[in-house]
N, C-alpha and C positions, 0 to 999 in steps of 0.2 A: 504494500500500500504506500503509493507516492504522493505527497501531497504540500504544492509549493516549499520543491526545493526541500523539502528534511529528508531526513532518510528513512529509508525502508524497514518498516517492524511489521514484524510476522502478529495476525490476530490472531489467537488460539480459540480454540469451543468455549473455555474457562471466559476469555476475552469477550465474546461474544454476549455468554449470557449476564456477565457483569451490565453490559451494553444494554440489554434487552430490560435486562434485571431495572436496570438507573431510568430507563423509558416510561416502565409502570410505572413505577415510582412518583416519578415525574408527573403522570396522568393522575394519578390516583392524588396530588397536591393541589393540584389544579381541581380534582373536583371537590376536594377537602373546604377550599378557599370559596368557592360555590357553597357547600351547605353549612359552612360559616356565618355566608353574610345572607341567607336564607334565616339561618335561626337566631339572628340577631335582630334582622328585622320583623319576626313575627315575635322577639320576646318585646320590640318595642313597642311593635301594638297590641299586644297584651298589657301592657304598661297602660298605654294610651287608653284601652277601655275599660282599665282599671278607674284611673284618674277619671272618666268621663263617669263612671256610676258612681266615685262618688260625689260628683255636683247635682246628679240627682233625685229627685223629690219623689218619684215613681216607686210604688212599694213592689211593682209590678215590672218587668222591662221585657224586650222583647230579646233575646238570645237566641243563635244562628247554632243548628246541632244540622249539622249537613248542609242539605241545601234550603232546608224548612225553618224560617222564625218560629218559635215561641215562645208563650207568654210564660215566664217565671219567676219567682219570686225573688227579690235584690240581692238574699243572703243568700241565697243557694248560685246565683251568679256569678257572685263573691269569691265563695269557696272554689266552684269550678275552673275557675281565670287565675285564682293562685294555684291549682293543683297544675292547669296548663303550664305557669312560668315556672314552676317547679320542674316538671317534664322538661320543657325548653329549654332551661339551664342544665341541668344532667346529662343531654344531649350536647348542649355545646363544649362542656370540660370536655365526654368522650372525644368531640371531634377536635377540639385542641389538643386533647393528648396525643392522640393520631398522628396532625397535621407534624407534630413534635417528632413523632417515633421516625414520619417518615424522613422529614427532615436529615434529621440525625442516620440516618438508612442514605441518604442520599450521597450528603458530605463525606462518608465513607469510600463509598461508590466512588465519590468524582476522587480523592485520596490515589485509589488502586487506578486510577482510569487515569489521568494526569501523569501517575507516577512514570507508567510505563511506556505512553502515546506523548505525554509534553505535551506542544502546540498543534500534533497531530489530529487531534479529538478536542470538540468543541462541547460542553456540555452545558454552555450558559445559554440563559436566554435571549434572545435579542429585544 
């Protein structure tokens, strides 16, 4: 493998799937960073219709279980939307630990993969 003027290094299987390995990876970051800012902004608007029930004067509200409103009672509202953020946030540490492991999986990867290719191998983003 030639490429602008360095020299020639052989890829082995090992090489390859290090290669192949750093690519998931890679994917798997990218959609990490997706259901990040997915569960960020649905803990925000959970927040948000926190805050809005309680300026509320309605002992009754209307609350979305699918695709259907219904009528329920404030306090049971309440409880449901903290059990949600509760959810939401449990999910978010998971994906941040994740996004971490993979991370840390990655810089590895580029380590062994740099070591042996140099400037040959390009593993950053543009």
């Amino acid at each position: 493998m030639q490429q602008g003027g360095g020299s020639e290094t052989e890829v082995t299987w090992e090489d390859q799937q290090n290669i192949n390995r750093f690519s998931k990876l890679n994917n798997r970051f990218h959609e990490l960073e997706d259901e990040i800012r997915i569960a960020k902004e649905t803990n925000d608007n959970l927040e948000d219709a926190s805050n809005e029930l309680i300026l509320t004067d309605e002992e009754v509200v209307r609350f979305q279980i699918g695709e259907v409103f219904a009528h329920v009672p404030k306090d049971e509202v309440e409880s449901r939307i903290e059990e949600m953020k509760e959810v939401t946030m449990k999910n978010l540490e998971k994906l941040e630990e994740e996004k971490d492991s993979v991370l840390a999986q990655m810089a590895e990867l580029k380590k062994i993969l740099y070591g042996k290719f140099g400037d040959s191998i390009n593993l950053e983003e543009d």
